[in-house]
N, C-alpha and C positions, 0 to 999 in steps of 0.2 A: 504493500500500500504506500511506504513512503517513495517509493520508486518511481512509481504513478505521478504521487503529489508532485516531485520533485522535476518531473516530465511535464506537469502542468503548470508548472511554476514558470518555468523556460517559455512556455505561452505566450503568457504574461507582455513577450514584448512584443507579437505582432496582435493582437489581441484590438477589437475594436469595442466600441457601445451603439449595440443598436437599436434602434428607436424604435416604437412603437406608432403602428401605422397614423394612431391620431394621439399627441401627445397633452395630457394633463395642464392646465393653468397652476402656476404656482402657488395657489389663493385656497386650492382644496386640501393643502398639507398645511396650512395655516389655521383649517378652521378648528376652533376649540372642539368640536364633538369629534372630531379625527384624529387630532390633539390624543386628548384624553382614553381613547382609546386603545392609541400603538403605546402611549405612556406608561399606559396598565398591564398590557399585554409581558404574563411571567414567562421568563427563558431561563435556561439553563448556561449559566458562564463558569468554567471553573471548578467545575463539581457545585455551584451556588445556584439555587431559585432564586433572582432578582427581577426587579422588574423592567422594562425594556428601554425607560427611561434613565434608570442608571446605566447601564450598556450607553448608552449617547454620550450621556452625563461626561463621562470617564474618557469618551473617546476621542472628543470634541478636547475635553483638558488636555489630551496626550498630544494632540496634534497644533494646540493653539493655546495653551497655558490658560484660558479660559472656556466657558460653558455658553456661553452665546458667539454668533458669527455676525459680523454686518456685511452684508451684500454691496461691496464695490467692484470697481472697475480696476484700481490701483492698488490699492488698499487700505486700511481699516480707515474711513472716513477722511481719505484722503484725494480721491476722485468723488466723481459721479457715480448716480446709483448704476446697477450692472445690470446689461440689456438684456433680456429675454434671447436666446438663439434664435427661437422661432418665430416670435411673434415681432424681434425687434425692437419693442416697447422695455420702457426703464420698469424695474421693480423696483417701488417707492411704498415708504410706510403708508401711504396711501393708496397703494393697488398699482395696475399696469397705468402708466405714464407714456405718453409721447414725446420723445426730445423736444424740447424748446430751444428757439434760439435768440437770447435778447439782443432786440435793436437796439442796441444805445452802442454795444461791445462786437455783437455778432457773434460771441461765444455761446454756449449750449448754455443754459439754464441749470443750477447744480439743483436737483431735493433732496429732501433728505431719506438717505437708503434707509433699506427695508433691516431691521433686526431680525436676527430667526435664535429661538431656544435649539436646544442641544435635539431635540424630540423633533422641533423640524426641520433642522438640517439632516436628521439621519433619515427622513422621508426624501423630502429633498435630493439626498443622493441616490435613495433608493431609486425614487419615478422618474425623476429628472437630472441623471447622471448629464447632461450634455448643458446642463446649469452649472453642477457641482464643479464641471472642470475648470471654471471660468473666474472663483470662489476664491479669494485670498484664504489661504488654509491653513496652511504648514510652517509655525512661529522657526525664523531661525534667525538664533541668538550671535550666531560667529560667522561673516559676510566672506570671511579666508576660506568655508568650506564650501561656498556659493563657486567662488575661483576657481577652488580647485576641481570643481565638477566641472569645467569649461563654461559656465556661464556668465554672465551678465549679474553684479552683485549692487543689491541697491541701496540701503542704509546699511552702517553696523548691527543695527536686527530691524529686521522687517516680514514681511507676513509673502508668503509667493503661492501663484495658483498653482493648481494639476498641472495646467497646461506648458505652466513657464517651467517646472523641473522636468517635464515629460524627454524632453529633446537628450537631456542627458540621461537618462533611464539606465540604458548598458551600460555607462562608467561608472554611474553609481550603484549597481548593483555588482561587479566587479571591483569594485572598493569596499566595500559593506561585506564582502566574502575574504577579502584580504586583513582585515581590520579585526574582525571577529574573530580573528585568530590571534590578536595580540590581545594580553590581559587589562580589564579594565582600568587598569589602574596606572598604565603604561602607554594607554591611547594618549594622544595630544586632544586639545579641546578641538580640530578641525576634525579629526579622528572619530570621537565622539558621536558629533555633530551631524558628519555623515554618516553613522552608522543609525542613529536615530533616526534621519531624515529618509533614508532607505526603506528602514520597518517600517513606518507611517504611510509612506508612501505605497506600500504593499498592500497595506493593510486597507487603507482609502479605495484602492484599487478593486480588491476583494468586494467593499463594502458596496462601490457605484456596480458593479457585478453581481449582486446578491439575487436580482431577479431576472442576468440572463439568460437563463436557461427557459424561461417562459414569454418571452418579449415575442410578440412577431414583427416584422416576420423572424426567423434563426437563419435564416439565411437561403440563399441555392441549395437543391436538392446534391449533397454530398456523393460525388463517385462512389460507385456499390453498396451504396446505402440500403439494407433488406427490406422488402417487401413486407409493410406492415408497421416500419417503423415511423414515417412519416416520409417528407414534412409536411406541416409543419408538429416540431414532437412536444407532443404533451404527456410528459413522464410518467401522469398519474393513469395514465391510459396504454404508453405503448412500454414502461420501466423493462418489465419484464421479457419480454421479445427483444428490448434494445439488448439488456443482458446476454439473454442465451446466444443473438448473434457474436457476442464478441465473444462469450466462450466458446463458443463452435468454431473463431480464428484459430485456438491452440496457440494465438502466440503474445506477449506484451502486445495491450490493448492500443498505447499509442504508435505502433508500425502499423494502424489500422486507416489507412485513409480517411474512410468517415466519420470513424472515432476521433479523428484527429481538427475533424474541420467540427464535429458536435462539441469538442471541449473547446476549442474555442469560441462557442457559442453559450457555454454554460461553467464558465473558468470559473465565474466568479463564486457561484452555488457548492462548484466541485470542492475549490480551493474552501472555503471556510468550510469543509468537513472537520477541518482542523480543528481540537477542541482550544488548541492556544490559543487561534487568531479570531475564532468566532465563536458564536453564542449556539446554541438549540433549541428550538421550539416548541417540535413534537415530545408528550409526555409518552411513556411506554404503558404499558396495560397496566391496573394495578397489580401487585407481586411479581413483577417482570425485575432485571436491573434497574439502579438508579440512572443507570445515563440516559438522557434524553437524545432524541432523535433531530436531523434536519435534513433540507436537500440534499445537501454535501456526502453524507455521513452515509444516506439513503442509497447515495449512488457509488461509491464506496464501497460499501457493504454488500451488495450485491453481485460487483463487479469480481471481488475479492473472496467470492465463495460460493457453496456451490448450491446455496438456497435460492427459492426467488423471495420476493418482496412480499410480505403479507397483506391480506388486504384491507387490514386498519392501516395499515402504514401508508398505501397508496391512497384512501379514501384523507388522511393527513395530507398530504401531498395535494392531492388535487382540492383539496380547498383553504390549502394556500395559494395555489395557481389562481382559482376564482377571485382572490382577491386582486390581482393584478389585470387581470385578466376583464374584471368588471369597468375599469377606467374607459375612457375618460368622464364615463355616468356617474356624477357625484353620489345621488341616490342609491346605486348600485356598489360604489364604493364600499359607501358608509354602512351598508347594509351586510355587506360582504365581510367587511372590515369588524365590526360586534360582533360577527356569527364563529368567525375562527374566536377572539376570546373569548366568548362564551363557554366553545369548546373546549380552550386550550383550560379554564377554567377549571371547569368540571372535570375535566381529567386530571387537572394538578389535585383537586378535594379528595376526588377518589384514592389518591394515591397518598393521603395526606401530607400535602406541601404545597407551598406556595402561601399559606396563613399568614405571613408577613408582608404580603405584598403592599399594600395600604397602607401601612403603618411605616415602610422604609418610603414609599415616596412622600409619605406624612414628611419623615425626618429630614427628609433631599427638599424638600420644598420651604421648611419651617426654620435650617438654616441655621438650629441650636449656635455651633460654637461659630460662628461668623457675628449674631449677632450679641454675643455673651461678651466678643472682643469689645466691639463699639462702646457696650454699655460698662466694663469696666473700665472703660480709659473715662467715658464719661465721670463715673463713678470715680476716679483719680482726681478729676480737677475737681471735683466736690471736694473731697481730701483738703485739697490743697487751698478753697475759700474759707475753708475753717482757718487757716494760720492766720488772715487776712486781718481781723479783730477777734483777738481770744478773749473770751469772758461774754462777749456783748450776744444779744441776741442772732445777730446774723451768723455768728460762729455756729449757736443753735442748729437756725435753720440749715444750716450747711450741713452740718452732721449729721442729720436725721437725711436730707435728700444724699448723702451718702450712703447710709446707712441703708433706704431703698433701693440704691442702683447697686450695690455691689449683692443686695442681696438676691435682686433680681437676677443677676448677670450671674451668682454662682448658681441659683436655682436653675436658672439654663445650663448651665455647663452640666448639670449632675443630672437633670433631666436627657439634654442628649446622651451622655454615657449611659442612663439606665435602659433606654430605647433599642440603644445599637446592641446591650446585653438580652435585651427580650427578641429583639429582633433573630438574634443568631445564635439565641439560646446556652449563652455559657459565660463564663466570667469576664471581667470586662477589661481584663489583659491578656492578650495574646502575641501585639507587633509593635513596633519602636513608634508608630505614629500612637496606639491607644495608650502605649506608656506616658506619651506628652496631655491627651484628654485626662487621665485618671489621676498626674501627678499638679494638674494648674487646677483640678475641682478640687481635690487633697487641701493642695497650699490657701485656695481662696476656703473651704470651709474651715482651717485653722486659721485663717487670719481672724476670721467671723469669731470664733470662741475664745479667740486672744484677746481682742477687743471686749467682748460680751464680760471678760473678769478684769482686764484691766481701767476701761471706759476711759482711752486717753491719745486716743487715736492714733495708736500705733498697728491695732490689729486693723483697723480699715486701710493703713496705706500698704500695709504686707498683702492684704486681699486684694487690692488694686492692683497693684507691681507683682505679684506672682499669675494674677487672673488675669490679665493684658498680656505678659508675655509670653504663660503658655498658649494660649489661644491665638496669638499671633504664632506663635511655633509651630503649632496644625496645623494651620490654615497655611501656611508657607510649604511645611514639607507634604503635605497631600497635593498642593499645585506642582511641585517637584517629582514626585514621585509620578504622578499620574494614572494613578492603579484604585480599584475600588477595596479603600480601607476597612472594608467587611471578608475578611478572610476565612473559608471554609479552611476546623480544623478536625484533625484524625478524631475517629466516634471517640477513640480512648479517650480522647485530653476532653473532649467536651463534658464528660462525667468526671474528670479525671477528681477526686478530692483535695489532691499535690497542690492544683491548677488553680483552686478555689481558695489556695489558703497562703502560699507560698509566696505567688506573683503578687495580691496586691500588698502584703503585709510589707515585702520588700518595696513594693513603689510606696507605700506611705513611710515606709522608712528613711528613703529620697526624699517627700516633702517634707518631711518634719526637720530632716535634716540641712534643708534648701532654704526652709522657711529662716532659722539659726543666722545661716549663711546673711540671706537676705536683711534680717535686724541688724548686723554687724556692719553691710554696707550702708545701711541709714545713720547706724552709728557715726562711720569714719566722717560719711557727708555732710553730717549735721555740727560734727565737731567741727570739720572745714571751714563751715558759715558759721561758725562760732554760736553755736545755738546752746550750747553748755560746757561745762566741763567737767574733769573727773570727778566722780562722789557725790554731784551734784542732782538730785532729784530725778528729773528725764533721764540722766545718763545709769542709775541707779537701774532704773525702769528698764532699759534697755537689756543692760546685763543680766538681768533674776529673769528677764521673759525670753531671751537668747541660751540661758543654763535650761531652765525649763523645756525646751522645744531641743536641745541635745539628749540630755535626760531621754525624753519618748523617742528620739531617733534611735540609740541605742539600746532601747528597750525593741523594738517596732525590728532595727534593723539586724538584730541579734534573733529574736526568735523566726525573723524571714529568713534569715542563714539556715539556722538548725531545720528547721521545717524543708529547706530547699536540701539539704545533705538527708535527709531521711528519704525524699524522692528520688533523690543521687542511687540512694543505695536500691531502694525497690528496682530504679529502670535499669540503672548500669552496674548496677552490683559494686558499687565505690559510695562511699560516704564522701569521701572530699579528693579530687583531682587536679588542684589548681591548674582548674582551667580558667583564663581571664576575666571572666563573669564572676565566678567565686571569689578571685582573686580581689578582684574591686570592691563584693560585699565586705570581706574580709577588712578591708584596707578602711572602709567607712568606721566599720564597731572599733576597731584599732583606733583610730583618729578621737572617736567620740570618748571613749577610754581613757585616751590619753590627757583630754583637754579636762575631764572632770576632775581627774586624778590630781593634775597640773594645779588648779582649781582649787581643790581639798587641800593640797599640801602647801600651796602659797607659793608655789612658783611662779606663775602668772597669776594677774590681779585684773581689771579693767578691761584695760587696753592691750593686756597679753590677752583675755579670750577670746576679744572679737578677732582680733588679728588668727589668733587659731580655727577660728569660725570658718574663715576666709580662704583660710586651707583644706576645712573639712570640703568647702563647697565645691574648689576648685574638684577634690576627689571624688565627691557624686556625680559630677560632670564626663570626670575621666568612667566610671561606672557603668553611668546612663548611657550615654554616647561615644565615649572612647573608645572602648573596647571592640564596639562592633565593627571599627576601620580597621582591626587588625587580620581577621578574614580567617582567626584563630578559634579553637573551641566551640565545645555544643552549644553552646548558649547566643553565638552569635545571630545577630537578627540581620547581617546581609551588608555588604558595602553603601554606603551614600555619597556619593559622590559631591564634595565641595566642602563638607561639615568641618574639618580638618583646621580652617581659616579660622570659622567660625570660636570653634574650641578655644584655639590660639588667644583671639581677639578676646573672649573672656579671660582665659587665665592671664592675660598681659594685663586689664581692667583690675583684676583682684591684685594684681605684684603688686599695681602701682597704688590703691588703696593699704597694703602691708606697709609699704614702704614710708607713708606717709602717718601709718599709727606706730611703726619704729621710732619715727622721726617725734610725734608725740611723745611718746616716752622718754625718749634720749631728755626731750627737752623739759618735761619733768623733772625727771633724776636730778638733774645740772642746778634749778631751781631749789630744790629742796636740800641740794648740798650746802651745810653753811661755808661762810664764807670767812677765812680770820688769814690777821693780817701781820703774826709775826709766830714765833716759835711756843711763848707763855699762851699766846690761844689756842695755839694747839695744844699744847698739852691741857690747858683749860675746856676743850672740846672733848678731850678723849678722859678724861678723869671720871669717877664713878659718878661723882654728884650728877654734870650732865647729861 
């Protein structure tokens, strides 16, 4: 089978889109009852029931770093809106348009282009591939690897159609095969760039293809094409005959003439057989396997054995055909279009799954931690009009409207983590992105009880400053990643009890330990602006609520160790392997140890424990996300490519907050040493009396 794929892949580049004898207005992929219904429609990605609006969602992000497209000419809002092929006319957020040319200039008239959701671009490409090509799509950030494809490079990052990367297709695809053999870590960023720009580009390819295999016409009737097979072929009707002729070649089905001119008539169906590159549609019977079926996979599967096709699988088949097949009849569409989810429905109930479907586009639409970001930074400059006049009543009203927004903004963050846990039925750490969700709801709910016992607005600016910048943290590495942060995991770990107790107890071991960190730099900063000084009231405060939130880090972080070494031992038969995940928890309880210890014994005082703070934090950092660039150990959650800077950029931020509560101290000490001015003071200094 991959032999096949790999023969059809090669296609790929003489490969055309052909149109449908009367083609769709762009207007009926717009309409919300159309909308909403391919939005609902549940598939299969990944081993996951999602809904088919996340598949867009994800795909649109990978290919353009965001979830909407604007329909230009140049691109994004940088030309005229982009002409219809067929009709000629602009699509404007006002519907089809006729060029205009003003007389005063005699240049075309700009409107303003049409916006399309992630839902109706993936229609869009679907019906109207001869749009799609035309479509600023594919974000690329480095214009050296525009060059190096032979082409024409237009800003340092800019957006380019199908059409404009199409011409180089064979050199980058002959670069992307070359390149993928060098380690990611050793690619150059043009490297990279093209290797990503390649996938994308396949992938788009695959997607504007998804309903060739049904478009008519397919083309000229194919030299020695069998008797019965068509054209023009409608799969759900001739699958089986098409099959047995090619079995009855005896030989690779692509040295097959008409096999060879039908797959380039249905590449695009064939190609997403692929469970990597594409989704599934068709549910199986209930008690069947869990993989779901589709064109691709149908034809495939057929080809590659020695059954024929059943005839639920063909009655699947052919009415998804009816759905395309009903255009350009709106009525007939939309009619068409309910009747497959309906079905695909009810066979997902029967089989019980797809229960979540509702409730994850709830989540993809309601936008939890994006707007939990806004509202804690809101929620920050509240914070910060309390300093404005302390005592007076507007300090009041300040506190209290902080007091609402940050609690609003954590009730979202802990509402989306508990949705995506319903959602996918299991604890609500599994990936280095839910680490970031569960450890900024963590820090902003201990800000909230920090505050709630001290009442002196230190726990509302740690809720702020911890809840702003995890939530900027997601929201950055999901745009980065580009992958749907709902990861199907093995049935084990989904029950696992390890899973349930181990992961978050060590991620609250992080926040609490973060939270520590984070008091210590309001410490250094506030002493900067001279807001206090040592032993002084607030600075008092600081230190007893900075011991406190160590205290439960090495409480939190110590039994998340021990509990993670018992499951050490159940999976791998080792309690402890210093491997660099344990290695870091270890490194954290050691840290927290040492600073209490420090602490009790009076070796550090003040300004020694925030400065050790500062250390612990930089070490949950190395923990959290360190570790996992080293490409070492079972625990690693996967390279990220650019984090590395990132890391740096903090731990250079905490040097230089150390180095300036050294400098503190030094100048302390110096103060407090007295001063005498001949040899009798001295010894009057060191004599018992004083």
């Amino acid at each position: 089978m991959k032999t096949l794929r790999s023969a059809l892949l090669a296609l790929f580049t003489l490969s055309g889109f052909a149109a449908a004898a009367e083609l769709p207005p762009l207007d009926l992929f717009r309409d919300k009852e159309v909308v909403e219904t391919f939005a609902s429609i549940p598939v299969q990605e990944s081993g996951r029931i999602k809904p088919l609006e996340n598949v867009a969602s994800y795909r649109l992000l990978r290919f353009r770093a965001r979830r909407s497209i604007w329909l230009t000419d140049t691109g994004e809002m940088d030309g005229m809106a982009l002409a219809d092929p067929v009709t000629k006319k602009l699509i404007t957020k006002d519907g089809y348009m006729d060029v205009v040319i003003d007389p005063k200039d005699g240049k075309p008239v700009k409107p303003k282009p049409l916006k399309l959701s992630s839902v109706e671009w993936m229609l869009m490409s679907w019906f109207r591939p001869d749009i799609g090509r035309t479509v600023p799509l594919f974000k690329v950030d480095n214009s050296s690897a525009i060059t190096e494809l032979g082409l024409t490079a237009k800003a340092k990052r800019d957006q380019y159609t199908y059409a404009e990367i199409e011409p180089a297709r064979q050199v980058m695809m002959k670069k992307m095969g070359e390149y993928r053999e060098i380690p990611p870590r050793k690619q150059t960023p043009e490297q990279r760039m093209i290797v990503q720009l390649a996938a994308n580009f396949l992938d788009y390819e695959m997607i504007m293809g998804h309903f060739d295999f049904i478009r008519e016409p397919v083309g000229e009737k194919p030299e020695g094409l069998p008797a019965g097979v068509g054209p023009p072929i409608r799969l759900s009707k001739t699958l089986n005959a098409f099959v047995a002729a090619v079995r009855a070649n005896n030989g690779p089905p692509m040295q097959i003439p008409w096999f060879r001119a039908f797959a380039q008539g249905a590449l695009g169906a064939m190609m997403s057989g692929n469970p990597e590159q594409q989704y599934r549609i068709f549910p199986p019977a209930p008690g069947a396997n869990n993989v779901w079926n589709g064109p691709g996979e149908m034809i495939f599967g057929a080809i590659n054995s020695d059954k024929d096709v059943t005839a639920d699988q063909l009655a699947w088949l052919a009415q998804y055909e009816d759905v395309y097949l009903a255009l350009p009849d709106a009525a007939k569409f939309k009619a068409a279009s309910k009747a497959l989810l309906t079905k695909i429905q009810e066979a997902a109930k029967a089989r019980g799954e797809g229960q979540s479907i509702a409730l994850e586009r709830h989540s993809m639409r309601a936008d939890y931690f994006f707007y939990a970001q806004w509202i804690f930074l809101v929620g920050f400059i509240a914070v910060a009009l309390t300093w404005v006049s302390p005592g007076s009543r507007f300090e009041k009203a300040a506190r209290l409207c902080a007091w609402l927004l940050l609690g609003a903004a954590t009730a979202l963050a802990v509402t989306g983590v508990v949705i995506r846990c319903i959602i996918m039925q299991r604890p609500p750490i599994t990936t280095l992105y839910e680490t970031i969700l569960f450890i900024g709801a963590s820090c902003a709910l201990l800000g909230l009880m920090a505050e709630w016992l001290t009442k002196r607005g230190l726990g509302l600016l740690v809720t702020a400053i911890g809840g702003t910048a995890c939530m900027f943290l997601s929201i950055q590495f999901e745009a980065s990643e580009a992958t749907d942060t709902l990861q199907q995991l093995q049935a084990v770990l989904i029950t696992n009890f390890w899973l349930s107790t181990h992961v978050p107890m060590i991620n609250l071991g992080y926040a609490a330990c973060m939270v520590a960190a984070l008091i210590s730099m309001i410490y250094f900063i506030q002493r900067l602006f001279g807001v206090f000084k040592t032993g002084e009231g607030d600075s008092r405060l600081l230190t007893r609520v900075a011991y406190g939130f160590i205290a439960t880090g090495l409480f939190l972080s110590l039994v998340g160790t021990v509990l993670g070494g018992i499951w050490a031992n159940y999976s791998w038969g080792r309690f402890w392997g210093w491997d660099p995940k344990e290695n870091g928890a270890l490194m954290i309880v050691l840290m927290c140890l040492v600073i209490l210890h420090a602490r009790l014994g009076g070796y550090i005082r003040e300004i020694g424990l925030h400065c050790c703070n500062l250390i612990l934090g930089c070490i949950v950092i190395f923990s959290w996300f360190g570790v996992n660039q080293l490409g070492v150990g079972l625990h690693a959650y996967g390279f990220t490519d650019g984090i590395w800077p990132k890391i740096y950029g903090y731990w250079l931020s905490q040097l230089l907050l150390m180095g300036y509560g050294v400098f503190l101290s030094l100048n302390e000490r110096r103060v407090k040493t007295p001063k005498v001015e001949n040899v009798e003071d001295v010894k009057l200094a060191k004599s018992p009396a004083h």
